[in-house]
C-alpha distance (Angstrom), angle and dihedral (degrees) to the residues before:
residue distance angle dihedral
X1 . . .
X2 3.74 . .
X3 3.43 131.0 .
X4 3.71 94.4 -129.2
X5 4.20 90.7 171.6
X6 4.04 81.8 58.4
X7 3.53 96.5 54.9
X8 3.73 93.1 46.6
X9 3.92 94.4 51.9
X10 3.83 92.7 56.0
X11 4.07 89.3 44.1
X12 4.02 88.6 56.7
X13 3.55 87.4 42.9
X14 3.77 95.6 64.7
X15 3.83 93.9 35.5
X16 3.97 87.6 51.0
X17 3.80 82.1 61.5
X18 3.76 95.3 64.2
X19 4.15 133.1 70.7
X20 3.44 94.6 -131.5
X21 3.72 126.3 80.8
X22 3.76 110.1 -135.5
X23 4.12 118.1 -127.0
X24 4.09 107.2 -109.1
X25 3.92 119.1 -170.8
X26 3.66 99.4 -166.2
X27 3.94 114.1 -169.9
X28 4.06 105.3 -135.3
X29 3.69 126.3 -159.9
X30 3.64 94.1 -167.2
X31 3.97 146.1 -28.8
X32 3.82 98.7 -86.1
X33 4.05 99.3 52.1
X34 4.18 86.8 44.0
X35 3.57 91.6 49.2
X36 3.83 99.9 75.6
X37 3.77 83.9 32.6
X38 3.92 92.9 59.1
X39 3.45 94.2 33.6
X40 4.73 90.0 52.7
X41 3.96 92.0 37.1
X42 3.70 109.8 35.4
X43 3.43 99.6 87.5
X44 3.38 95.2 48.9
X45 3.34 99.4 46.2
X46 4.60 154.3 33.1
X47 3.39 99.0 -103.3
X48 3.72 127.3 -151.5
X49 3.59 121.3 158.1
X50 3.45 123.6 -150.4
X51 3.96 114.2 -156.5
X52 3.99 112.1 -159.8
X53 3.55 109.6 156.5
X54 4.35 109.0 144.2
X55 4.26 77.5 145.7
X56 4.01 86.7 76.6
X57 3.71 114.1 98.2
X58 3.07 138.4 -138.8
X59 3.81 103.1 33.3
X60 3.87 90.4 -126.5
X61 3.48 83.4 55.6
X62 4.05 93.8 56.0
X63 3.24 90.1 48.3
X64 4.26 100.6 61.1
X65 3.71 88.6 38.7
X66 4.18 86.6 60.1
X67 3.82 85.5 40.1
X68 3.15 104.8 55.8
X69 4.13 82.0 48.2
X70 3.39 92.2 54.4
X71 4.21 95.7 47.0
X72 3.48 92.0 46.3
X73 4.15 99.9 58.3
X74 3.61 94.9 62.5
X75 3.65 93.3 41.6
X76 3.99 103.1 43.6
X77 4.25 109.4 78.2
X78 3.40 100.5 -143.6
X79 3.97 93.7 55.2
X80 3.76 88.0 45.6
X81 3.72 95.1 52.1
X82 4.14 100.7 43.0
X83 3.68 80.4 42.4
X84 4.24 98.7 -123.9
X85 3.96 114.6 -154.7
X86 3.61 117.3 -148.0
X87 4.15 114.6 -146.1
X88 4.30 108.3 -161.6
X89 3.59 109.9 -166.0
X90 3.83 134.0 -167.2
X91 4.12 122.6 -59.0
X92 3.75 108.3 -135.7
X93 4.06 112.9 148.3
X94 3.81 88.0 -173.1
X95 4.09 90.6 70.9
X96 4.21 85.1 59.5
X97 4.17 98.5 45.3
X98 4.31 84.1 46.3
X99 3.98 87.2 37.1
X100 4.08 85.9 52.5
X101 4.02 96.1 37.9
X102 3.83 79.0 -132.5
X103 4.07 85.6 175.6
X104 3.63 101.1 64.2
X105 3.95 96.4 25.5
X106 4.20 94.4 51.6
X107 3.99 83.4 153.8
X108 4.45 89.6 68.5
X109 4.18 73.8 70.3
X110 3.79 94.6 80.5
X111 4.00 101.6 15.1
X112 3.56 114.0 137.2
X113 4.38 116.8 -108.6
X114 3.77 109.5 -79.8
X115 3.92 99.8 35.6
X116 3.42 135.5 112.9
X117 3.49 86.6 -74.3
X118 3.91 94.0 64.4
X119 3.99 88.7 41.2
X120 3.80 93.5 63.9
X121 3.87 88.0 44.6
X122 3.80 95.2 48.0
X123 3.95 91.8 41.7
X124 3.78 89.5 52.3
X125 3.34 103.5 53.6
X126 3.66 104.0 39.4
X127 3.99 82.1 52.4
X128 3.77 82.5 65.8
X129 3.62 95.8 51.5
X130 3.71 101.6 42.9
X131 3.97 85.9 46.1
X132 3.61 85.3 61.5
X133 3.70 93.7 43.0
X134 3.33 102.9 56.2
X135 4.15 91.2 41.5
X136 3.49 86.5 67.4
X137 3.66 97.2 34.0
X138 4.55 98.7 -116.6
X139 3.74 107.9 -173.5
X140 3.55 88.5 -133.8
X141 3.70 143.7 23.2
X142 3.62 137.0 -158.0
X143 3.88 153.0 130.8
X144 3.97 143.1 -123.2
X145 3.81 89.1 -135.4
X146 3.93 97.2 95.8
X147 3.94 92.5 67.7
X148 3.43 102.7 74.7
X149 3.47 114.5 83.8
X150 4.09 88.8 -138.4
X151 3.24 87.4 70.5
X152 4.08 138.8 90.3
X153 3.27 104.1 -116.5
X154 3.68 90.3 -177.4
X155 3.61 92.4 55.7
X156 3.60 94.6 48.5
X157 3.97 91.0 57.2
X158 3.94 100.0 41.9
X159 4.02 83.4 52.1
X160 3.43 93.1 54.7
X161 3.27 93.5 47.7
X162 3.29 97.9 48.7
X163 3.72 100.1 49.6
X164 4.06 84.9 51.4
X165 4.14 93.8 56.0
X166 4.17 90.6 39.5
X167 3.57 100.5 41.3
X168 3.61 103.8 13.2
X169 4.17 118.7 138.7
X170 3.78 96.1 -164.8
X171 3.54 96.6 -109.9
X172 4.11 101.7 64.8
X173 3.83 116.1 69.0
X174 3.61 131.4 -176.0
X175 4.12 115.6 -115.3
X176 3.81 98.8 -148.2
X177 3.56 115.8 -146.5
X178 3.43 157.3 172.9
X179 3.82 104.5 -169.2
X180 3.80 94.3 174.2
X181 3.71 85.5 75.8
X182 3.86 128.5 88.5
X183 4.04 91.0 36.6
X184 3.83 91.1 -55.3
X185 4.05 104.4 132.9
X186 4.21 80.2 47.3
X187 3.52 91.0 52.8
X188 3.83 95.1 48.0
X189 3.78 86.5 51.4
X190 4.22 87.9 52.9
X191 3.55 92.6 54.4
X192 3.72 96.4 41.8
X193 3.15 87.5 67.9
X194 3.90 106.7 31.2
X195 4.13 85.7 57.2
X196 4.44 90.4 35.7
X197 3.76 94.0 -122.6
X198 3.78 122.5 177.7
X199 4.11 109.3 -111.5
X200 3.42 116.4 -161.4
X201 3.88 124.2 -126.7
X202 3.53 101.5 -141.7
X203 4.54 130.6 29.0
X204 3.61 93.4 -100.1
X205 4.30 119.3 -97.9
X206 3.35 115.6 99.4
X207 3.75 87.1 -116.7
X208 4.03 89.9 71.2
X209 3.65 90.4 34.6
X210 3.86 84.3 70.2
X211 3.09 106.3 32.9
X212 3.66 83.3 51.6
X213 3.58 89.4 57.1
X214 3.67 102.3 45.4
X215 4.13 88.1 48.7
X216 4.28 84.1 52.1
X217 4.06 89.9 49.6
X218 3.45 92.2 39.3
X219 3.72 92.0 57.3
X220 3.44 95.3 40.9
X221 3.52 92.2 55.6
X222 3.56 95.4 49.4
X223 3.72 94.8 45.9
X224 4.00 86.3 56.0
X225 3.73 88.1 63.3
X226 3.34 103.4 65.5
């Protein structure tokens, strides 16, 4: 496996070289997993982040995730002083059941996190994102996904990568990553909790939200017995 946290230190290296700060869409799936993000890149780089998350379910659900985004920007130093734009695009689930082929593939409904399941999701939505980038020509592309430790970090990256050699315009690049690396999924917890923000119990589709749930009672249930 890669060390995706190695590749990313010499990549800031070189850009720490230059005047200029580089333009970075990052794709956010909430305001805990960008804060540690924001917080390690901001200074580095422009900032905009680009929330696309129709996966998220139930809508009331999608909606506090991009709150507590939105009401931690104007709060959180760092994104105040390098001046971090927030992009909130469209909610429509349907994109994510077509994007996942959930018809023909009604097994992805009780997979467990970092399956094929998840692949399709990630692949989807950072599609999104690095259409976007590349549209309006970002230096730099990447996403908050890789610092949770449910998540396929390795999947992440070869997406990435693959979007940038299929689709790429020569200007955008892909910043691989693994931001859960070098104490970052700790420090997202600190600041969680220094700035009170929401974290959500389960990854976001209603498929992990019950599986979630049926791993919780399950638990539970066998906890009781003893």
């Amino acid at each position: 496996m890669e060390n995706y946290q190695k590749e990313l230190d010499k990549i800031i290296l070189q850009i720490s070289k230059s005047e200029a700060k580089p333009r970075l869409l990052l794709h956010a799936c909430c305001g805990p997993c960008s804060s540690y993000v924001i917080e390690y890149l901001a200074s580095i780089f422009d900032i905009t982040i680009f929330y696309y998350n129709p996966n998220i379910f139930p809508p009331a659900e999608y909606e506090r995730r991009l709150a507590e985004l939105k009401n931690l920007l104007p709060r959180f130093p760092v994104a105040l002083k390098n001046n971090v734009k927030l992009i909130e695009c469209s909610y429509n689930p349907d994109e994510f059941y077509q994007a996942l082929e959930i018809n023909t593939h009604p097994e992805f409904a009780t997979e467990k996190e970092k399956g094929e399941r998840c692949r399709r999701c990630y692949y989807f939505r950072m599609k999104k994102a690095w259409e976007y980038a590349t549209e309006h020509q970002f230096d730099w592309f990447t996403t908050t996904l890789s610092i949770s430790p449910f998540k396929d970090a390795e999947k992440i990256n070869s997406i990435g990568k693959e979007l940038e050699s299929s689709f790429g315009n020569g200007i955008t690049h892909f910043l691989t990553s693994d931001f859960k690396k070098k104490g970052g999924f700790q420090r997202s917890l600190q600041l969680s909790a220094e700035y009170g923000l929401y974290r959500q119990q389960y990854c976001g589709c209603a498929f992990s939200k019950k599986n979630t749930e049926e791993e919780r009672t399950a638990a539970e249930e066998l906890k009781s017995r003893k």
